[in-house]
Backbone as CSV, one residue per row, in Angstrom:
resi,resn,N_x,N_y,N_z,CA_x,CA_y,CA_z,C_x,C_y,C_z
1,UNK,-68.683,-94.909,-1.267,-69.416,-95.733,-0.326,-70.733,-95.053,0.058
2,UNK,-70.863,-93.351,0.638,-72.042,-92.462,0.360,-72.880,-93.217,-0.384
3,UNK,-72.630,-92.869,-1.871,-74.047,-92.639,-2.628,-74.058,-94.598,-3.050
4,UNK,-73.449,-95.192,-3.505,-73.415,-96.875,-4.087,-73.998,-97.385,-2.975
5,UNK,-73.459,-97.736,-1.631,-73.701,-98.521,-0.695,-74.848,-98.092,0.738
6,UNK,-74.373,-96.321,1.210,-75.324,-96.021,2.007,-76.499,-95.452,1.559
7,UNK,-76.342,-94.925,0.468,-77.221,-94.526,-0.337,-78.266,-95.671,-0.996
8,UNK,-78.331,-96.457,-1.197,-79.178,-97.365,-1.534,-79.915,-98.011,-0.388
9,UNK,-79.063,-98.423,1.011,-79.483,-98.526,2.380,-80.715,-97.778,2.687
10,UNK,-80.249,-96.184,2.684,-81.415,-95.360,3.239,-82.690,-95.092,1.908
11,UNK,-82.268,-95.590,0.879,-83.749,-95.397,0.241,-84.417,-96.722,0.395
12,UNK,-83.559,-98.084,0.676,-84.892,-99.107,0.586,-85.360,-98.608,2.331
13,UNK,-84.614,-98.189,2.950,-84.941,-97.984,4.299,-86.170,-96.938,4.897
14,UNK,-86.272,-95.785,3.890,-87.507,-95.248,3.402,-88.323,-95.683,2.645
15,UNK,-88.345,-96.646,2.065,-89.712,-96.711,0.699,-90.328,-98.143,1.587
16,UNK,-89.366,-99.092,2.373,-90.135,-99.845,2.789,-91.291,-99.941,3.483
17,UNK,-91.229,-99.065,4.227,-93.135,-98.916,5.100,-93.829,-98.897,3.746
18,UNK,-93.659,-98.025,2.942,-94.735,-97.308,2.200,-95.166,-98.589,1.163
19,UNK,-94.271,-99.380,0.845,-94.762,-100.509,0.134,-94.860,-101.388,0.427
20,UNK,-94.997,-101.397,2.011,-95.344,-102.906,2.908,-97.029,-102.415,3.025
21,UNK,-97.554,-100.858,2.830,-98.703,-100.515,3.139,-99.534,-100.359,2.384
22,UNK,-98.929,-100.836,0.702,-99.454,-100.877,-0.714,-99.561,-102.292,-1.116
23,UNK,-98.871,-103.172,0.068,-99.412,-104.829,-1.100,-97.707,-104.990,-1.487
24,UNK,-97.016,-104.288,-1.404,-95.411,-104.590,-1.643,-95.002,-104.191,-3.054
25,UNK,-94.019,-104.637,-3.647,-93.392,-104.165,-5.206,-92.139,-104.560,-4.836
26,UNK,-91.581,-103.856,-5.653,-89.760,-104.430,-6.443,-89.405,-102.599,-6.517
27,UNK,-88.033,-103.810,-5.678,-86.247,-102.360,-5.490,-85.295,-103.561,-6.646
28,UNK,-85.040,-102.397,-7.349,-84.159,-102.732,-8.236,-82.885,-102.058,-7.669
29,UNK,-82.095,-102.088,-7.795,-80.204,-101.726,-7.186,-79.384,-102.276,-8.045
30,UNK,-78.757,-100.637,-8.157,-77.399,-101.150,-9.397,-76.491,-101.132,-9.262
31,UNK,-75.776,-102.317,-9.211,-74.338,-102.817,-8.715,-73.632,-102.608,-9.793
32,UNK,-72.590,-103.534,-9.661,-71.700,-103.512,-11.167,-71.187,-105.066,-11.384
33,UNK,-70.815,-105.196,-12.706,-69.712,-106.206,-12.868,-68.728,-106.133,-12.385
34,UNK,-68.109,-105.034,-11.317,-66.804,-104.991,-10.617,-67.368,-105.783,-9.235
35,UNK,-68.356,-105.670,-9.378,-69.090,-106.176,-7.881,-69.119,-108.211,-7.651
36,UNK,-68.347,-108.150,-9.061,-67.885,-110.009,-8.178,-66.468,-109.973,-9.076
37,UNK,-65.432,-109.132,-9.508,-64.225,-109.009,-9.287,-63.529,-107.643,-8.900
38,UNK,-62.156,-107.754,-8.906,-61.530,-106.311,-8.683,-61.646,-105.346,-9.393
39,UNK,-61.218,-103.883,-8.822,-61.499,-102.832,-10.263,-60.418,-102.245,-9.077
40,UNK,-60.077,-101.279,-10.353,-59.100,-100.600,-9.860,-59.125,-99.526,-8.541
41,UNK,-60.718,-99.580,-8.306,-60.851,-99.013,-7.564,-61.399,-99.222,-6.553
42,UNK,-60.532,-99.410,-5.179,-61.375,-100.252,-3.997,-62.368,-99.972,-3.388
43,UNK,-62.731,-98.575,-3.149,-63.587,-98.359,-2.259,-65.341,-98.412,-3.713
44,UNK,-64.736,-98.263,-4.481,-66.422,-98.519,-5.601,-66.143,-100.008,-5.719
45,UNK,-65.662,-100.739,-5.849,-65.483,-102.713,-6.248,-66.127,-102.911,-4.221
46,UNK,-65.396,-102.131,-3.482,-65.825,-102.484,-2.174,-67.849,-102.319,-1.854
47,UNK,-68.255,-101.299,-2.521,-69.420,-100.591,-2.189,-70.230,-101.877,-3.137
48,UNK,-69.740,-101.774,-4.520,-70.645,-102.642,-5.627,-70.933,-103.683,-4.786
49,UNK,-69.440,-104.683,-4.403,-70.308,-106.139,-3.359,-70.934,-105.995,-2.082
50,UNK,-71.041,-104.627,-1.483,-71.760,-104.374,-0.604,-73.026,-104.503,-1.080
51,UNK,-72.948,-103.933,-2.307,-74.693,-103.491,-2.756,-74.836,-104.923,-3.128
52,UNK,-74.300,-106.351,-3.518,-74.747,-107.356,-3.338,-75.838,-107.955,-2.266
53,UNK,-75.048,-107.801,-1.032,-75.091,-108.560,0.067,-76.295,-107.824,0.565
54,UNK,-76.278,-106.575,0.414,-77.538,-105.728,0.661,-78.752,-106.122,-0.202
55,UNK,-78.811,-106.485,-1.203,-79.590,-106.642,-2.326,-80.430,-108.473,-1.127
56,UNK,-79.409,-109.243,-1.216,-79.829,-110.308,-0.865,-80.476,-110.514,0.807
57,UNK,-79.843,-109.646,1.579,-80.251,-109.677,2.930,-81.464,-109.004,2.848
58,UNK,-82.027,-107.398,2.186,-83.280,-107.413,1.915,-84.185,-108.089,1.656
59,UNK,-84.122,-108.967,0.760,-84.913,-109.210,0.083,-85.293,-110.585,0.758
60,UNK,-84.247,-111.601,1.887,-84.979,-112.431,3.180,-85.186,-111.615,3.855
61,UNK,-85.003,-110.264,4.383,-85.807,-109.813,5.386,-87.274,-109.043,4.640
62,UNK,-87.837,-108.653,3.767,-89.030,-108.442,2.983,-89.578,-109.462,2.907
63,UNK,-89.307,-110.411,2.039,-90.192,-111.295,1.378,-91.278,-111.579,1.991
64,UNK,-91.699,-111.595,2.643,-92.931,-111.695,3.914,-93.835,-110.576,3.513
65,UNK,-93.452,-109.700,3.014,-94.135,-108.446,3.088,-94.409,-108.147,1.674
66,UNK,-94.240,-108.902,0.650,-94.071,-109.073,-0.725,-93.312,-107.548,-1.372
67,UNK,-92.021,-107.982,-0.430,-91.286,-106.679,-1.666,-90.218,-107.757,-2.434
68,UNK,-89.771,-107.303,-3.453,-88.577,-107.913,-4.077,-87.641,-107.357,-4.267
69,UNK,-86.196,-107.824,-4.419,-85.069,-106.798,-4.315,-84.082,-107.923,-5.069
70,UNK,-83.721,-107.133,-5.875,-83.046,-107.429,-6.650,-81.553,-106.640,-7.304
71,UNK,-80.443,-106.986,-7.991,-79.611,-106.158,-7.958,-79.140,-106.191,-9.713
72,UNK,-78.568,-105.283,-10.423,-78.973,-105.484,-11.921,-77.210,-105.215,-11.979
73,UNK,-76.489,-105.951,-12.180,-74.726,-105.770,-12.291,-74.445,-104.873,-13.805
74,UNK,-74.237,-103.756,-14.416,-74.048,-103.959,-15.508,-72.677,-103.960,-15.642
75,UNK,-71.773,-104.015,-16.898,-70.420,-104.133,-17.606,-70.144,-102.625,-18.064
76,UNK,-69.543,-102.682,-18.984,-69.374,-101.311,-19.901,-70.657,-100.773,-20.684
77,UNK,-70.659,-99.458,-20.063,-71.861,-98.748,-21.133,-71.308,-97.457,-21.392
78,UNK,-71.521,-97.388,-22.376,-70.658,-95.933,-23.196,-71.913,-94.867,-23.080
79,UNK,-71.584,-94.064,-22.394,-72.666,-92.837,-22.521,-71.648,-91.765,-22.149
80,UNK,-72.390,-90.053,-22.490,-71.530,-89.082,-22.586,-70.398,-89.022,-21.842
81,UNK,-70.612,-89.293,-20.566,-70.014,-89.219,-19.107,-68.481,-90.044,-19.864
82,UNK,-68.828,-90.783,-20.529,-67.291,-91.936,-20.321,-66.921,-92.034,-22.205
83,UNK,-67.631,-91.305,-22.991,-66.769,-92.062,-24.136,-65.702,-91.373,-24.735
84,UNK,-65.232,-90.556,-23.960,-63.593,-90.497,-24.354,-62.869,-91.177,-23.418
85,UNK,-63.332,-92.536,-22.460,-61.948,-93.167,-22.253,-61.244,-93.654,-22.528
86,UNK,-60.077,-93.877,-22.162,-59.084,-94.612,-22.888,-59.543,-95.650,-22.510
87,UNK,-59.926,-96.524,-21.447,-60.285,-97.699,-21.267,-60.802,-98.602,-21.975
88,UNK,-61.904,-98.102,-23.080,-63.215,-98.405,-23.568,-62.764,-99.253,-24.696
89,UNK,-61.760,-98.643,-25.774,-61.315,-99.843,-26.871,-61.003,-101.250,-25.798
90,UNK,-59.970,-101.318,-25.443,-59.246,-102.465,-24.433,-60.193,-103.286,-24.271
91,UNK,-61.425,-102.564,-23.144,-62.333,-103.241,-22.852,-63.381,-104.098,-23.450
92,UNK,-63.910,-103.380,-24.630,-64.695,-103.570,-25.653,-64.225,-104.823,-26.719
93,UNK,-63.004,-104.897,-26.626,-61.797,-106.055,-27.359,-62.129,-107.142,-26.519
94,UNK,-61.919,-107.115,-25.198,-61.888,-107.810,-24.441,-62.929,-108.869,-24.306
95,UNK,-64.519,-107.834,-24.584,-65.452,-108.766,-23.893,-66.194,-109.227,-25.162
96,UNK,-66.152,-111.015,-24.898,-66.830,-111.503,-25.736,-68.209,-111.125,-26.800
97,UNK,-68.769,-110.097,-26.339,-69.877,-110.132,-27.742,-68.838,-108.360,-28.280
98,UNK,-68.167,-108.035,-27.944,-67.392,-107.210,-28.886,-67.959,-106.156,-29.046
99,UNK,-68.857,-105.744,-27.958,-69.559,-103.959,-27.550,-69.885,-104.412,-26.470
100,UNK,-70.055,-102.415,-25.983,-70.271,-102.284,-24.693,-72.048,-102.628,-24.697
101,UNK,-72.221,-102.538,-23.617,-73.947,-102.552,-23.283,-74.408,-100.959,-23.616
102,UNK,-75.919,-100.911,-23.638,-76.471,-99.589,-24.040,-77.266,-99.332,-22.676
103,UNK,-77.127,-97.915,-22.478,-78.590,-97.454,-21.215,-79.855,-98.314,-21.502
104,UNK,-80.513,-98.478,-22.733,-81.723,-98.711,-23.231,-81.566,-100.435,-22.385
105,UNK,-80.848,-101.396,-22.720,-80.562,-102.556,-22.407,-80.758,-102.588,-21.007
106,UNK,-79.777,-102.084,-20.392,-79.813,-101.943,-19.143,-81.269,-101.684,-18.390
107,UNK,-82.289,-100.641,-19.107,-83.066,-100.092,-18.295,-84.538,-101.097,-19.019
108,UNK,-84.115,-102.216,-19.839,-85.212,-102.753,-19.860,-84.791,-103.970,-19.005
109,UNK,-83.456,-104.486,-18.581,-83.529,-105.589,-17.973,-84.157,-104.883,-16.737
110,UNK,-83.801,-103.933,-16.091,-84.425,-102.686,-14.396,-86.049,-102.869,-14.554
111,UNK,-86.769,-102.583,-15.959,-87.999,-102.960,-16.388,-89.119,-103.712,-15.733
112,UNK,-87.805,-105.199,-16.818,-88.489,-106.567,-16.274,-89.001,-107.045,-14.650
113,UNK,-87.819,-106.642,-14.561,-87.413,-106.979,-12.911,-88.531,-106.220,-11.632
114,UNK,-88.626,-104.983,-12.319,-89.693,-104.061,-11.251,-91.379,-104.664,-11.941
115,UNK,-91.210,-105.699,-12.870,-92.997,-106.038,-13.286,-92.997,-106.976,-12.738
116,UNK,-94.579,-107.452,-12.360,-95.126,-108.736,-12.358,-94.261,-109.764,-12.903
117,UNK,-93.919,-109.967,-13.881,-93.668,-111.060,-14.614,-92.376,-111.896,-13.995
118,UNK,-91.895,-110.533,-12.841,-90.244,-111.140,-12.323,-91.125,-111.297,-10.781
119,UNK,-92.552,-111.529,-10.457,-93.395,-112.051,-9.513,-92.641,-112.915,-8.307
120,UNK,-91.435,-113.470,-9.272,-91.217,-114.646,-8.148,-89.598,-114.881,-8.024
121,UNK,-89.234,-113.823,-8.442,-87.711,-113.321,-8.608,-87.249,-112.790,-7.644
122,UNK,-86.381,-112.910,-6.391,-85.836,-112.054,-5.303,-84.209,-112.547,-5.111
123,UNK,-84.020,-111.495,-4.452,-82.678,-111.800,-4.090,-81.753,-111.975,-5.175
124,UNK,-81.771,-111.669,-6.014,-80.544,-112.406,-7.428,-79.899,-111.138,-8.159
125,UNK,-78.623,-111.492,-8.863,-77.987,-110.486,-9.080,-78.354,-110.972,-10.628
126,UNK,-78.004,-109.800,-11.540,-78.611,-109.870,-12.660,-76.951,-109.439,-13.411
127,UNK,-76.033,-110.162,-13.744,-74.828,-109.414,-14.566,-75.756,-109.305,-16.130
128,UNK,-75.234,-108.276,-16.576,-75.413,-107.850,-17.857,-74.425,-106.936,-18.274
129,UNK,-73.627,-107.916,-18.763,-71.721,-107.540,-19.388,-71.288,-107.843,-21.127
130,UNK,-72.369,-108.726,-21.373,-71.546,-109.062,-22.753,-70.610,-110.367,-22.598
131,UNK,-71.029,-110.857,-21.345,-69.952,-112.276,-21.022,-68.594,-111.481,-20.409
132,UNK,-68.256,-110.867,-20.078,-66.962,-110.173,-19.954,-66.433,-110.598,-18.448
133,UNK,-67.105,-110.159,-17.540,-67.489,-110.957,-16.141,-66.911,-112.473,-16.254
134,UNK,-67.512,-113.457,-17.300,-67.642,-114.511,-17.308,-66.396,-115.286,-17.794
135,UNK,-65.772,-114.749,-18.707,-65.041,-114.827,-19.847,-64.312,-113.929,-20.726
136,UNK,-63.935,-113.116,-19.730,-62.880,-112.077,-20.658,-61.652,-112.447,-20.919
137,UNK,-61.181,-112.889,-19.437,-59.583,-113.474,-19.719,-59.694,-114.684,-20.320
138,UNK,-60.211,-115.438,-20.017,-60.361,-116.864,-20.708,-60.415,-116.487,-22.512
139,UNK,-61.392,-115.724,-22.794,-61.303,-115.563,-24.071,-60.197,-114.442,-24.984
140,UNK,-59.609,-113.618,-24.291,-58.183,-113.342,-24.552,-57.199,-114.276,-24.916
141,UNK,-57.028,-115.025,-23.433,-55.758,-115.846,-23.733,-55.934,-117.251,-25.167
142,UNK,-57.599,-117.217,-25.000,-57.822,-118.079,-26.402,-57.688,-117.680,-27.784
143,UNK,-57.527,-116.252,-27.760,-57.624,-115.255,-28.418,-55.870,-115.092,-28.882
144,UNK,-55.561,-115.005,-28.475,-53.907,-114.854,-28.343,-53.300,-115.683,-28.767
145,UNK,-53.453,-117.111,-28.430,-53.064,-117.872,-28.635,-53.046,-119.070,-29.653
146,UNK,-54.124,-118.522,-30.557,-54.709,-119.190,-31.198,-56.052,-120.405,-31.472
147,UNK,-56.343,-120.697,-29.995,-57.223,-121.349,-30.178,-58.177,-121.142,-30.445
148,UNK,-58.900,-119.782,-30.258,-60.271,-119.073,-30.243,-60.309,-118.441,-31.744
């Protein structure tokens, strides 16, 4: 809850003067795909939809001031930290495009979002899962069963 939820608090809570005194910009915040279902773990699934609600209440209390805030959900990404889990086949089976996401992916959707071009973009959560979020169980049990 520290670093996911209060931790994101006290940095838009610092950077905001400074970019209400520059003309404004874009807070990007990274939630998760656990952050609109369960994970096994309550107090990070608890913090992720915090960092929702935070993402969106910023960004009506800014907008006046032209900041944007936005929240980037990702799914599974295999980097050093995690690829010996056991989790990762299961998961990777699971979610419809049949791999995890990459850092690179991730940090160009964070990209978009902090340019101009996302000008008129606030408040919105950004999942980037592979459909897994969307359609994991659904496409299992289609999977299983033969229809899929």
């Amino acid at each position: 809850m520290k670093v996911n939820l209060t931790g994101a608090f006290l940095g838009i809570q610092s950077i905001v003067p400074v970019m209400a005194e520059t003309a404004g910009g874009a807070i990007v915040n990274i939630s998760s795909n656990s952050g609109f279902s369960g994970h096994y773990d309550p107090a990070y699934t608890a913090s992720k939809w915090g960092l929702r609600g935070l993402t969106r209440s910023a960004a009506m209390e800014f907008a006046g001031r032209n900041i944007r805030v936005n929240a980037v959900c990702p799914g599974l990404v295999v980097t050093g930290l995690n690829a010996s889990s056991p989790h990762l086949k299961p998961m990777i089976e699971m979610t419809p495009m049949k791999r995890s996401g990459t850092p690179e992916e991730i940090a160009d959707l964070v990209a978009f979002l902090a340019s101009d071009a996302a000008a008129f973009i606030t408040g919105e959560d950004f999942v980037i899962d592979g459909r897994f979020t969307a359609g994991a169980a659904y496409r299992r049990v289609a999977t299983e069963t033969g229809i899929f």
